[in-house]
C-alpha positions as CSV (number, residue, x, y, z in Angstrom):
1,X,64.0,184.9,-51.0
2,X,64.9,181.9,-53.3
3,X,66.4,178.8,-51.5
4,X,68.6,176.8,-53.9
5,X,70.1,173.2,-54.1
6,X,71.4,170.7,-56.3
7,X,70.2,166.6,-56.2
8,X,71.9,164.4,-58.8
9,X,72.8,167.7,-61.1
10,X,69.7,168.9,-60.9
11,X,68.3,171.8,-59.5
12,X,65.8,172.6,-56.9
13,X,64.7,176.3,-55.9
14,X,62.3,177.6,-52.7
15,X,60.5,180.5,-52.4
16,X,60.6,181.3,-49.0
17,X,57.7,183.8,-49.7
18,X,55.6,182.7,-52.2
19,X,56.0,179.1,-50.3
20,X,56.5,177.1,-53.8
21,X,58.9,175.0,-55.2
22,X,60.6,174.3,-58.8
23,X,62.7,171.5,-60.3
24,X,64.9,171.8,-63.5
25,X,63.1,175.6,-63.8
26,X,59.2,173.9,-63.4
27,X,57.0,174.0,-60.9
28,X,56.7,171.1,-58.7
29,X,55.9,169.6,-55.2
30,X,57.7,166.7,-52.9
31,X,55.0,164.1,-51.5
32,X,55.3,161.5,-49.1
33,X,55.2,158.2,-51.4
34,X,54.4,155.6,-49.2
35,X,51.2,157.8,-47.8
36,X,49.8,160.6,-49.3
37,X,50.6,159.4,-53.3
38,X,49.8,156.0,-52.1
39,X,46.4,157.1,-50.3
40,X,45.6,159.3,-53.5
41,X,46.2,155.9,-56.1
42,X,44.2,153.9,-53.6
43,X,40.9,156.3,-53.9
44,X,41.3,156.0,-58.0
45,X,41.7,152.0,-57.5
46,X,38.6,152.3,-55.0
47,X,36.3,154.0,-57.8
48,X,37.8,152.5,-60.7
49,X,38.9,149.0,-60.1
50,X,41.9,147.3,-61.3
51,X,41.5,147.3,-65.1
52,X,40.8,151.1,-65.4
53,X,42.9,152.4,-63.4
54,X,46.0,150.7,-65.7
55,X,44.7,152.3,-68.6
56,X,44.2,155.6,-66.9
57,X,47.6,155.6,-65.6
58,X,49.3,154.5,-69.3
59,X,47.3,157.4,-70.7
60,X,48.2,159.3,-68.4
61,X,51.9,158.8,-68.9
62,X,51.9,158.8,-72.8
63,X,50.0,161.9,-72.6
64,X,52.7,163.7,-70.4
65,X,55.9,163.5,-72.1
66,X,55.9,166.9,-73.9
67,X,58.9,168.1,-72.1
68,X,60.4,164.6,-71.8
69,X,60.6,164.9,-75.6
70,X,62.0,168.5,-75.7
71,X,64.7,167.6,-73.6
72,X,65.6,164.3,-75.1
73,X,65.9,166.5,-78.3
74,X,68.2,168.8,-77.1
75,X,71.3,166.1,-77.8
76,X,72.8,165.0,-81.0
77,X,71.1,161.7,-80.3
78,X,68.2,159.9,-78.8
79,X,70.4,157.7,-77.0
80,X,72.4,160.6,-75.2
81,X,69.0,162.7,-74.7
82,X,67.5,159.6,-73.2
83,X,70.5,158.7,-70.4
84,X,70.6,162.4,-69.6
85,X,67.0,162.2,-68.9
86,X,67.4,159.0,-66.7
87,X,69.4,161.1,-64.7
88,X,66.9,164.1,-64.3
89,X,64.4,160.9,-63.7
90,X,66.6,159.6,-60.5
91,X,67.0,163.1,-59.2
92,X,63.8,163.7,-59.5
93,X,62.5,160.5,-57.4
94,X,61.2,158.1,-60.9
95,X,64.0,155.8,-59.5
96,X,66.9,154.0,-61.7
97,X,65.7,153.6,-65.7
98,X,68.0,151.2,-67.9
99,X,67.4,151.5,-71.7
100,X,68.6,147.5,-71.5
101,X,68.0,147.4,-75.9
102,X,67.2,149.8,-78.4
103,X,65.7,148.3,-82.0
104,X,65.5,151.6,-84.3
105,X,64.1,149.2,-87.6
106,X,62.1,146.4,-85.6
107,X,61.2,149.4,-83.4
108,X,61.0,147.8,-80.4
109,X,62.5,148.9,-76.8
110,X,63.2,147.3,-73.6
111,X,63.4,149.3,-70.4
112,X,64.3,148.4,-66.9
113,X,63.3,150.5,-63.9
114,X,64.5,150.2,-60.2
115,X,62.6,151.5,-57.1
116,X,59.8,153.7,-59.0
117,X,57.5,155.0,-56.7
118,X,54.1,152.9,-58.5
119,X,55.7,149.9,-57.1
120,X,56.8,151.7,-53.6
121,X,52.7,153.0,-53.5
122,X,51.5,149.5,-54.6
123,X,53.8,147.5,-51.8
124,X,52.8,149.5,-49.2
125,X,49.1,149.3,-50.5
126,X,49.4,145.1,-50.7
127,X,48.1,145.7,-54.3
128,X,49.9,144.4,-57.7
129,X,48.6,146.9,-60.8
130,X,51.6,147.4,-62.4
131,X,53.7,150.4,-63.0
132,X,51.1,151.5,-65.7
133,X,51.9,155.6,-65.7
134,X,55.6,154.8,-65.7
135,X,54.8,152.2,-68.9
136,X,52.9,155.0,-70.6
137,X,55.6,157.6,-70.4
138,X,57.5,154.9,-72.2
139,X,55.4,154.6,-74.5
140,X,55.1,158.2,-75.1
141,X,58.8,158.8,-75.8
142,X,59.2,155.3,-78.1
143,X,56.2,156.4,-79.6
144,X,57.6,159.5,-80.5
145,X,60.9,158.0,-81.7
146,X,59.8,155.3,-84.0
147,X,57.5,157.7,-85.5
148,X,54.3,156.0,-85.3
149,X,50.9,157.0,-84.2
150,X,50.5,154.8,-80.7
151,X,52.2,152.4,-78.9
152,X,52.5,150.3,-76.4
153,X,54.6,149.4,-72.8
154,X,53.8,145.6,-72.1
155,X,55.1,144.8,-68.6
156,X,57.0,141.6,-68.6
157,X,58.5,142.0,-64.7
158,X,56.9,143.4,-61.8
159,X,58.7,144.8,-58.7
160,X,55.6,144.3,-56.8
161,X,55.2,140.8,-57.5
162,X,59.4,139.8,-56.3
163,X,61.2,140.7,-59.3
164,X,64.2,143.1,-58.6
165,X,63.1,145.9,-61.1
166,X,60.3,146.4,-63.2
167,X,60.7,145.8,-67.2
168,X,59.0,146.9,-70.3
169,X,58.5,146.1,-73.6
170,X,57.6,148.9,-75.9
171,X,56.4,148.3,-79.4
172,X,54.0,149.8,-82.0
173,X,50.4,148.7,-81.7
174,X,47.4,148.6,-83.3
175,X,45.1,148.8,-80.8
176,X,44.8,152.3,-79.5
177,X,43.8,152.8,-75.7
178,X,40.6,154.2,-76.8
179,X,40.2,150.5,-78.3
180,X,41.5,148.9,-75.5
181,X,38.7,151.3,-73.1
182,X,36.0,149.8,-75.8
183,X,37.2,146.3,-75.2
184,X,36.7,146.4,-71.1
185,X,33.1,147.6,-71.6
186,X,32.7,144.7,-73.4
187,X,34.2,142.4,-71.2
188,X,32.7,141.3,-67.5
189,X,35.6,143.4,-66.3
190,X,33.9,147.0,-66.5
191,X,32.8,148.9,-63.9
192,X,30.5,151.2,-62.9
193,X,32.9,153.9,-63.7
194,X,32.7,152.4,-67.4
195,X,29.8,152.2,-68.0
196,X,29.6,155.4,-66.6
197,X,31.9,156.7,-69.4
198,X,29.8,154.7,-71.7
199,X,26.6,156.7,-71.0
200,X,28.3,159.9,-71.2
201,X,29.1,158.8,-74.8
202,X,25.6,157.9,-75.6
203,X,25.0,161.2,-74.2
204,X,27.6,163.1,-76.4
205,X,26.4,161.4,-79.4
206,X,22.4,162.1,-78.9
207,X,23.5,165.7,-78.2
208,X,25.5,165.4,-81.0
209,X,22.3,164.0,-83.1
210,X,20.4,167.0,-81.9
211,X,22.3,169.3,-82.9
212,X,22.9,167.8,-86.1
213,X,18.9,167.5,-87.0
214,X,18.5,170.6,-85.8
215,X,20.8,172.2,-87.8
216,X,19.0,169.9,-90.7
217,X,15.6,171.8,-89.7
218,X,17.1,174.9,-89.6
219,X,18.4,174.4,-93.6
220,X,14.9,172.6,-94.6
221,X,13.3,175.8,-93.0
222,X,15.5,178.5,-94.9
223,X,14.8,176.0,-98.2
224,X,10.9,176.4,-97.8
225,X,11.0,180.0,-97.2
226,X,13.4,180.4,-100.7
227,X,11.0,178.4,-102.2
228,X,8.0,180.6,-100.9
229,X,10.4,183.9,-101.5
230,X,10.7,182.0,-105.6
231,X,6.9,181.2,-106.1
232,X,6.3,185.2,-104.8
233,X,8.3,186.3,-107.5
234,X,7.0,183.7,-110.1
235,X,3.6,184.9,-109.3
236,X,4.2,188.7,-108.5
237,X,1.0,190.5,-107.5
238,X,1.5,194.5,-108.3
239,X,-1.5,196.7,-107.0
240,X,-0.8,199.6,-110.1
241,X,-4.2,201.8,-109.4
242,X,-6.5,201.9,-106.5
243,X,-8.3,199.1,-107.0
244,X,-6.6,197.8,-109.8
245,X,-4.2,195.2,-109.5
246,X,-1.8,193.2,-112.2
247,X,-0.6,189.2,-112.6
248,X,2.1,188.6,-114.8
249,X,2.5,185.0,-115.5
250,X,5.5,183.3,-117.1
251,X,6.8,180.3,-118.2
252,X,4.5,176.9,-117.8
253,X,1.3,177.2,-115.4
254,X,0.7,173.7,-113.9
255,X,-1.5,172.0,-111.3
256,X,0.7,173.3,-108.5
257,X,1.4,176.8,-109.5
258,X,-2.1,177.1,-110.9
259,X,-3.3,176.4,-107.1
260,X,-0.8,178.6,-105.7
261,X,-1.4,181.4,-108.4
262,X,-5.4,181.3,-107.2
263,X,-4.5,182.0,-103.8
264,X,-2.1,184.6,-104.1
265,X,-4.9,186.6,-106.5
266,X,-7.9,185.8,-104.6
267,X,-5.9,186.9,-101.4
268,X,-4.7,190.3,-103.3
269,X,-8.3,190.9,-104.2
270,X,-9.9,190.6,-101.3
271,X,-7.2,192.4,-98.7
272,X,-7.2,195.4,-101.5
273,X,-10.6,195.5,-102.2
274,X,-9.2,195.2,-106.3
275,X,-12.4,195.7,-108.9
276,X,-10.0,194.8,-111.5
277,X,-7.6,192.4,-112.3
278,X,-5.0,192.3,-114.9
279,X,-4.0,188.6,-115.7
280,X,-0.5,189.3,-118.8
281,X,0.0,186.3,-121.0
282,X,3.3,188.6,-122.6
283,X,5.8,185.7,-120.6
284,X,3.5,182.5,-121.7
285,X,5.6,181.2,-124.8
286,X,3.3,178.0,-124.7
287,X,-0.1,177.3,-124.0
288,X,-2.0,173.8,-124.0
289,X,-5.6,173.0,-122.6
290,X,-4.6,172.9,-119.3
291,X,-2.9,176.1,-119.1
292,X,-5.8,177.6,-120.3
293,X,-8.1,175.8,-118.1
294,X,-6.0,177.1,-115.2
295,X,-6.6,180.7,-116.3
296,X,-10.5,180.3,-117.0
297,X,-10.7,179.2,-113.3
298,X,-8.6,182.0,-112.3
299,X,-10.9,184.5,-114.3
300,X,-14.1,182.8,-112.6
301,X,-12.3,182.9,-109.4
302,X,-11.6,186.2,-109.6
303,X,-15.1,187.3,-110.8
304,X,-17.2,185.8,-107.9
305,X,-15.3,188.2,-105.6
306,X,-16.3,191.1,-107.9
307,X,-13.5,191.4,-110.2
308,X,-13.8,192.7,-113.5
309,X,-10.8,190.2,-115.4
310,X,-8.7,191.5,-118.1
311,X,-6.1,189.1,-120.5
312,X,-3.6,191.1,-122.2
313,X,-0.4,190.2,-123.9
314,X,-1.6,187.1,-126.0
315,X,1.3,186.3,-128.1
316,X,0.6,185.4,-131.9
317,X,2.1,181.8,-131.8
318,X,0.1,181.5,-128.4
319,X,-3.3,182.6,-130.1
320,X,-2.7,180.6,-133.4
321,X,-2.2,177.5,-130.7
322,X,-5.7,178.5,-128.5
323,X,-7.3,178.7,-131.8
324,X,-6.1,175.5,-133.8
325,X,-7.0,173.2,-129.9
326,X,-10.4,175.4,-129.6
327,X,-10.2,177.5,-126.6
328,X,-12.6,179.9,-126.4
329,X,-12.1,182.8,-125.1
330,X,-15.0,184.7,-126.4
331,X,-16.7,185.5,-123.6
332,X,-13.3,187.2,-121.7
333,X,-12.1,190.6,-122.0
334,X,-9.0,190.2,-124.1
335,X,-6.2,193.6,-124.9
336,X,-3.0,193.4,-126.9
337,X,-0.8,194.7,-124.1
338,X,-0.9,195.1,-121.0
339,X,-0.7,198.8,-121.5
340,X,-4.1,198.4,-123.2
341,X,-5.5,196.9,-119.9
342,X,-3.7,199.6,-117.4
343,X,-5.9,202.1,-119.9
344,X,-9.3,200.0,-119.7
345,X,-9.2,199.7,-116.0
346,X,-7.7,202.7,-115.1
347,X,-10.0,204.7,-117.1
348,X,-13.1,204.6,-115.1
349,X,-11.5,204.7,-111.6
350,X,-9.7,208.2,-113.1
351,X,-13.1,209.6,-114.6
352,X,-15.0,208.4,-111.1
353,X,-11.8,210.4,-109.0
């Protein structure tokens, strides 16, 4: 069964079974001001202290004006969606709002507000805050108006301190409430709440850091297997006959890939027990001392583990070159292609089989 009335044109249903109330169509609840909201304010102030609990409560406020907007926009004008929402405001309990001067191009704002329950909590605490959630509502909804990405609700009257109402001045600022949060750490007003907040941002950022390097790992680690997938297929090792295997080279064989090159082949000859080994000059367009240094020492290499070394695929331009700087290659095994050498090392393994 639904229970309904109507406060100040606005309306209030009960469910007598589900045992909850709504206002305007939202859910809501009716709490003793001068007790149980007052007791609940007092705890934050307890943990907080003064400073933080004023910039909770305008954040707060400016952060809950999402259907304080939507309903100021359902009239022609701000100023009619604003009035109409002083009166849902007084029905509701927020006390009398005045919208005492409205400055659309200076964008500034002044509002008045009578009997709000911040300054009913704070009386009947003895404390003086301010009416810091009620401030950041206003802020929220000016903020929203002017079109500008923060601002702020200066108090320039309090209830709690004698004046008859509470006032505000609403303007765009500069200083966000984040800044304003980084300012009281700084100051010798933090708390041990603060700081805290400021160790739980230290800790945000060093998880953040973590992740971050690890992620940075992760990519280095994929890097240096591509480059160990690239120098596999720049050195490719094919086993073509039991116990003959094949090295093509290309390109330009230096220090590093010289090394590298020795490794792979001694590794191939020993885990397939290769009596021959192919070594195809077809993809060397160039060839200097070095190079052929590199491949003597592979030859060599390859020998003392008992494996009989073939060269095939000497280009002519390459030859002219090992010829004209005095390379000598007499005392290798050297075939035209590698075709030649598949035929030479092949040959006895097939006669022996």
């Amino acid at each position: 069964m639904i229970e309904r009335a109507t406060l100040g044109g606005l309306e209030f249903e009960y469910d007598t079974e589900q045992k909850t109330i709504r206002m305007g169509g939202n859910p809501a609840i009716f709490i003793w001001t001068e007790s149980t909201l007052a007791g609940l304010l007092s705890g934050q102030h307890r943990m907080v202290g003064t400073e933080r609990i004023r910039l909770s409560l305008h954040g707060g406020g400016r952060d809950g004006v999402e259907q304080d907007w939507v309903y100021i926009c359902q009239y022609p004008t701000f100023e009619q969606g604003f009035a109409e929402l002083i009166k849902v405001a007084a029905a509701a309990g927020w006390g009398r709002w005045e919208l005492v001067s409205l400055d659309p191009k200076a964008k500034e704002a002044r509002v008045r507000s009578w009997n709000h329950w911040e300054a009913t909590c704070q009386n009947a605490l003895g404390v003086s805050w301010g009416s810091s959630y009620l401030g950041g509502k206003f802020a929220g909804i000016f903020q929203r108006f002017f079109k500008v990405s923060q601002c702020w609700a200066e108090q320039v009257t309090f209830a709690t301190k004698g004046d008859a109402y509470d006032e505000f001045v609403i303007r765009p600022s500069d200083a966000s409430l984040e800044d304003r949060v980084e300012r009281l750490l700084g100051s010798d007003e933090a708390t041990k709440a603060d700081l805290a907040v400021a160790l739980e941002r230290v800790r945000k950022e060093v998880e953040e850091r973590a992740a971050t390097e690890k992620e940075l790992r992760d990519k280095l680690d994929l890097i240096a297997r591509q480059e160990e997938a690239i120098r596999a297929l720049s050195t490719p090792i094919i086993e073509v006959w039991d116990g003959v295997i094949t090295l093509p080279l290309m390109g330009v064989v230096d220090s590093q890939r010289a090394a590298e090159t020795m490794t792979r082949l001694l590794d191939a000859i020993v885990q397939k027990n290769a009596r021959h080994a192919i070594i195809d000059l077809t993809g060397v367009d160039v060839i200097d001392t070095s190079t052929a240094d590199h491949i003597l020492r592979l030859v060599r290499a390859a020998e003392l583990l008992g494996a009989h070394c073939v060269i095939t695929g000497i280009r002519p331009a390459v030859a002219q070159t090992m010829v004209s700087i005095g390379i000598d290659l007499s005392k290798l095994v050297t075939l035209a292609s590698l075709r030649d050498g598949l035929l030479r090392c092949m040959g006895p393994t097939r006669k022996g089989g």
